[in-house]
C-alpha positions as CSV (number, residue, x, y, z in Angstrom):
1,X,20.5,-25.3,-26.1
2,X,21.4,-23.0,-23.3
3,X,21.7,-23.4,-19.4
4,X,21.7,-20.3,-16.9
5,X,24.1,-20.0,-13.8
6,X,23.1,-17.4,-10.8
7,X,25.6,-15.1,-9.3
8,X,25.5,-12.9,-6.3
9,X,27.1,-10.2,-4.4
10,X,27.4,-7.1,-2.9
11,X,25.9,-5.2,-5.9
12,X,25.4,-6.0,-9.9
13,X,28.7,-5.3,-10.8
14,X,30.8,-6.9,-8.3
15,X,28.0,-10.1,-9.1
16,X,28.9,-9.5,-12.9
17,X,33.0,-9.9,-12.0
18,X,32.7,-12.8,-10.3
19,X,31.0,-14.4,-13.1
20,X,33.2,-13.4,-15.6
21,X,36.1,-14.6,-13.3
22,X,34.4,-17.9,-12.6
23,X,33.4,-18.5,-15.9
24,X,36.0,-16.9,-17.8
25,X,34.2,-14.9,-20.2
26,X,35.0,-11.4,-20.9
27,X,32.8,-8.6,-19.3
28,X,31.4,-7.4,-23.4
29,X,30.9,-11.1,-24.2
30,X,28.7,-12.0,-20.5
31,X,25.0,-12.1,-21.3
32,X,23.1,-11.5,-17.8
33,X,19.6,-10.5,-16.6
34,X,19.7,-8.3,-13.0
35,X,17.2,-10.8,-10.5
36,X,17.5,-8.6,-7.7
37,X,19.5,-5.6,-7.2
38,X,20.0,-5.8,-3.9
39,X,19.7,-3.5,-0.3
40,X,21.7,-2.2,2.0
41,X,19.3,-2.4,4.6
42,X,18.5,-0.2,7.9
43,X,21.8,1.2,8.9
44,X,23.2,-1.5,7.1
45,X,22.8,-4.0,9.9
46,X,19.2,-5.1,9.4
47,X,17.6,-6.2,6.4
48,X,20.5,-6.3,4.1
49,X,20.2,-8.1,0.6
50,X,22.9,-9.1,-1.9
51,X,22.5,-8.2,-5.9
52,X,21.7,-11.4,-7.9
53,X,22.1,-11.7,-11.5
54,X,20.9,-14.8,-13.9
55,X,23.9,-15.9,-16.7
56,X,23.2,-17.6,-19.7
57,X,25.8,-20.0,-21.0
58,X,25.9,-22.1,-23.9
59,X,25.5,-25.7,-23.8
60,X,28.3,-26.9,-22.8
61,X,29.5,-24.3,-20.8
62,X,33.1,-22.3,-21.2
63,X,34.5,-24.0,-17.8
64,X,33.5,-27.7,-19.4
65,X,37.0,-29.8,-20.9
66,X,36.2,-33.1,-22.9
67,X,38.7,-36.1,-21.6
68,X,38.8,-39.1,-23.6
69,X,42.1,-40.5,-21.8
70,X,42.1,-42.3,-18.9
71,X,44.3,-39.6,-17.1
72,X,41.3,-37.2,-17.8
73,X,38.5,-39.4,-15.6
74,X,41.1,-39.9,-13.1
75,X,41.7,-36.1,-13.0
76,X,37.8,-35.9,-13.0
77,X,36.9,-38.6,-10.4
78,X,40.1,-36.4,-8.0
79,X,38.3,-33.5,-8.8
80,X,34.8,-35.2,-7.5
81,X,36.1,-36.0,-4.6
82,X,37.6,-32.4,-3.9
83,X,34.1,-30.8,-4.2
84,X,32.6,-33.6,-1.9
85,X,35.1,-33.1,0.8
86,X,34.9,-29.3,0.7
87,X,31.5,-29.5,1.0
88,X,31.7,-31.4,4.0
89,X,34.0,-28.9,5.7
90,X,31.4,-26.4,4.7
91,X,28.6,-28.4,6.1
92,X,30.5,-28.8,9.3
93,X,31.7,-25.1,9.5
94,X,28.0,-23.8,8.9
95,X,26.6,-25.5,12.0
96,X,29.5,-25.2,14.0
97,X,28.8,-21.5,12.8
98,X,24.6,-21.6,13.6
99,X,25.5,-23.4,17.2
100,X,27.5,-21.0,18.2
101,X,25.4,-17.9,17.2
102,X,22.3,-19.6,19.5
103,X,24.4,-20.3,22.0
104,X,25.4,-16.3,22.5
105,X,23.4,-14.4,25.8
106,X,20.6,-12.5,23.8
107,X,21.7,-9.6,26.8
108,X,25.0,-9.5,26.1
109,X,24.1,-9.8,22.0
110,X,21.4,-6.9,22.4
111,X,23.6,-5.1,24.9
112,X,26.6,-4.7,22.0
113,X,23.6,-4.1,19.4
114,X,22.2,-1.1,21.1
115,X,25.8,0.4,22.3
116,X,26.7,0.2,18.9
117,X,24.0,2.4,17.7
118,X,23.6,4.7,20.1
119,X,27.4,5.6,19.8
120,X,26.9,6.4,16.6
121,X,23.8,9.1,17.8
122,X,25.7,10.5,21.3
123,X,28.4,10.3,23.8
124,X,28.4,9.2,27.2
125,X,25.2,7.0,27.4
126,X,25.3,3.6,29.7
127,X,23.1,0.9,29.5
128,X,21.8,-1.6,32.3
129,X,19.6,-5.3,32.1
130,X,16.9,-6.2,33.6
131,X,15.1,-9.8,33.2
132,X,11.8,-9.9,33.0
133,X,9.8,-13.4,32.8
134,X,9.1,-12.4,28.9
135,X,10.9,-9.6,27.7
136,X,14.9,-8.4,28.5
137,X,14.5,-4.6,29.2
138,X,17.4,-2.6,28.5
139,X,17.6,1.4,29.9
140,X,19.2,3.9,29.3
141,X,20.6,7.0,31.2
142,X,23.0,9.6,30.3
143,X,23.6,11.2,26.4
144,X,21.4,13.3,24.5
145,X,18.0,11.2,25.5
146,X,15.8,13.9,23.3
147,X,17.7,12.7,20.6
148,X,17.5,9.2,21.5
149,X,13.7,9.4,21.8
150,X,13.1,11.7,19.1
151,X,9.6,13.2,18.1
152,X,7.0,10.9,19.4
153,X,9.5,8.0,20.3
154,X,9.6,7.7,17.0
155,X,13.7,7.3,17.0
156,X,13.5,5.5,19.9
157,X,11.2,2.9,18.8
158,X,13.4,2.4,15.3
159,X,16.1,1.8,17.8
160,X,14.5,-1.4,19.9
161,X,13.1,-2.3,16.5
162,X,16.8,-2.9,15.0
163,X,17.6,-4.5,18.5
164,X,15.2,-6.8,18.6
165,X,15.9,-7.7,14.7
166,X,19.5,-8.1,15.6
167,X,19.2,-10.1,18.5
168,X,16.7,-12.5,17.4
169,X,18.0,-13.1,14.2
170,X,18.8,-17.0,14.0
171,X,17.5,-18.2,16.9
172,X,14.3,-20.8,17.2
173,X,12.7,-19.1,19.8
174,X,12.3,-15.2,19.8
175,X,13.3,-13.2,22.6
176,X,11.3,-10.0,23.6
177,X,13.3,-6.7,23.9
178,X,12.0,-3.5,25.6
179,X,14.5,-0.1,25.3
180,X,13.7,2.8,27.9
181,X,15.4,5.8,27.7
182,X,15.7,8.3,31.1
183,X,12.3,6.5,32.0
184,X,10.6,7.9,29.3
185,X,8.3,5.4,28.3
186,X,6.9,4.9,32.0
187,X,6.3,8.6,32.2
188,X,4.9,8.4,28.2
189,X,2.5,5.9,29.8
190,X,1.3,7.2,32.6
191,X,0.9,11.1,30.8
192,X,-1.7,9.2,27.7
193,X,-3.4,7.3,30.4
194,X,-4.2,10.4,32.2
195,X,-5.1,12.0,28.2
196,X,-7.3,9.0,27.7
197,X,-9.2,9.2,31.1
198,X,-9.3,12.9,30.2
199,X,-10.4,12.7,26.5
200,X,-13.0,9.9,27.5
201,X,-14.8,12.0,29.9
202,X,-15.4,14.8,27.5
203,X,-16.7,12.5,24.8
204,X,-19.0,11.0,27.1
205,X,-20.2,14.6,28.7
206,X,-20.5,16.1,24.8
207,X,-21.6,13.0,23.3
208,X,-19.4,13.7,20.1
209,X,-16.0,11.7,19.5
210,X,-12.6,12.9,20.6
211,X,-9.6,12.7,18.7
212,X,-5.9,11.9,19.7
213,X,-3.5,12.6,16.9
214,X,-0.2,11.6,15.2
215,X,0.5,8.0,17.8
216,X,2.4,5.4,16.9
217,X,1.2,1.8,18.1
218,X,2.8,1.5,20.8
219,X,1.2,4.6,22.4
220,X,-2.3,3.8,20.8
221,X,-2.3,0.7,22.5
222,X,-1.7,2.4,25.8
223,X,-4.9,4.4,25.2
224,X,-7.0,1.3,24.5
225,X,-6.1,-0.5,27.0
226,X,-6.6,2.3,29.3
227,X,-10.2,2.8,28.3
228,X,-11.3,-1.3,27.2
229,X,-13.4,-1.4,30.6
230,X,-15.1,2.0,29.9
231,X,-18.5,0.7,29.0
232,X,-19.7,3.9,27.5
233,X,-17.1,4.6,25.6
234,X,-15.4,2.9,22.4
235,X,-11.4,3.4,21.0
236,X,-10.8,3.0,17.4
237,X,-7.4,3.4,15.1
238,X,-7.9,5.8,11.5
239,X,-5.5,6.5,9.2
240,X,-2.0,4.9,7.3
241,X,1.2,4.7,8.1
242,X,3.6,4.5,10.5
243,X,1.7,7.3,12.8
244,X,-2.8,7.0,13.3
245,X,-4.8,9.2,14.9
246,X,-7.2,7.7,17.9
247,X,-10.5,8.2,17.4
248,X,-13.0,8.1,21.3
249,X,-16.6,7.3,19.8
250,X,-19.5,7.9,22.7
251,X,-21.1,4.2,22.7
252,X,-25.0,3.7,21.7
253,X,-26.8,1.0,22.5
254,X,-23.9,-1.2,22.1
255,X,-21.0,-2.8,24.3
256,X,-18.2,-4.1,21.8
257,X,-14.9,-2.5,21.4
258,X,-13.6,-1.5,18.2
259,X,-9.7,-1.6,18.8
């Protein structure tokens, strides 16, 4: 008969040393299967996951010591009562621990987040708060902002998504976050809401759809909800990944909305 025991770490081999450690067995003699090899996540701050291996031990295992004299049930009934009172220091520690992370201001927990990254992309940038009744909006001014926004906000929405990972991460309730950077996703907004006007106007004078390329959600959304009361006129998402195309369809005989 056999028993397994699970380790886990940083990576497989740091995983595999504290198992031989542990269990005193030497690395050529530890029989393992790799359950997960772990990640290191976005940046390393989001989405992180340790290496996990499975180790199979004989029955007993190495770390097991038969007593037969009452000095060995009295060493075993101390040791008991070791593991049971670190386990309550754990136990204590751990939601002293979780209290204390809910208890930190998502502003000034976002506000360290994002200085943090954009440090790490340019020099000189500052960051102000506002509060919103849903959503904490943090903006931006000064640094490289075309960096910071990158082709089609596509940097800049990475950023707010590691943000808003960050900040919500162990709390019960989830706190919306909004990043602008020099204004540019006011000015994004109002430059596709013009393009949609635009766009649906010539699909309705031609008859034949309209296409608006390479948009990430949050600027297909604009478009929709820029044309959703546009009776003759329908919006529709194609394509995969990260980036869609928006397709304007001329409506016939019909009133729904394909968003």
């Amino acid at each position: 008969m056999s028993h397994c025991v699970e380790f886990e770490d940083k990576n497989v081999e740091m995983a595999v040393k504290k198992a031989c450690e542990e269990l005193n067995i030497p690395r050529e003699k530890l029989k393992h299967d790799v359950i997960s090899y772990g990640s290191t996540g976005i940046f390393g701050l989001v989405g992180t996951k340790k290496a996990r291996i499975r180790v199979t031990l004989p029955k007993p295992s190495p770390k097991v010591v038969f007593e037969t004299s009452n000095k060995g049930q009295q060493n075993e009934n101390s040791d008991e009562q070791t593991l049971e009172s670190v386990d309550s220091q754990i136990e204590i520690s751990h939601d002293e621990g979780e209290d204390h992370r809910v208890a930190v201001d998502p502003r000034d927990l976002g506000r360290e987040a994002l200085q943090k990254i954009i440090d790490l992309i340019t020099t000189d940038a500052t960051i102000s708060i506002e509060k919103r009744s849903n959503r904490i909006v943090f903006n931006v001014r000064g640094g490289n902002s075309a960096v910071l926004i990158g082709k089609h906000g596509q940097t800049l929405e990475a950023i707010q998504y590691l943000v808003e990972k960050i900040v919500n991460k162990n709390r019960k309730g989830r706190v919306g976050i909004h990043i602008d950077v020099e204004g540019y996703l006011e000015k994004r907004r109002m430059s596709l809401q013009r393009l949609a006007v635009n766009m649906a106007e010539k699909v309705k004078s031609t008859g034949k759809p309209a296409a608006i390329g390479q948009m990430n959600a949050h600027d297909r959304r604009i478009v929709h909800i820029a044309l959703q009361d546009d009776n003759m006129v329908r919006t529709q998402s194609k394509g995969e990944g990260f980036l869609k195309k928006l397709v304007i369809f001329p409506k016939k005989n019909s009133s729904r909305k394909q968003n």
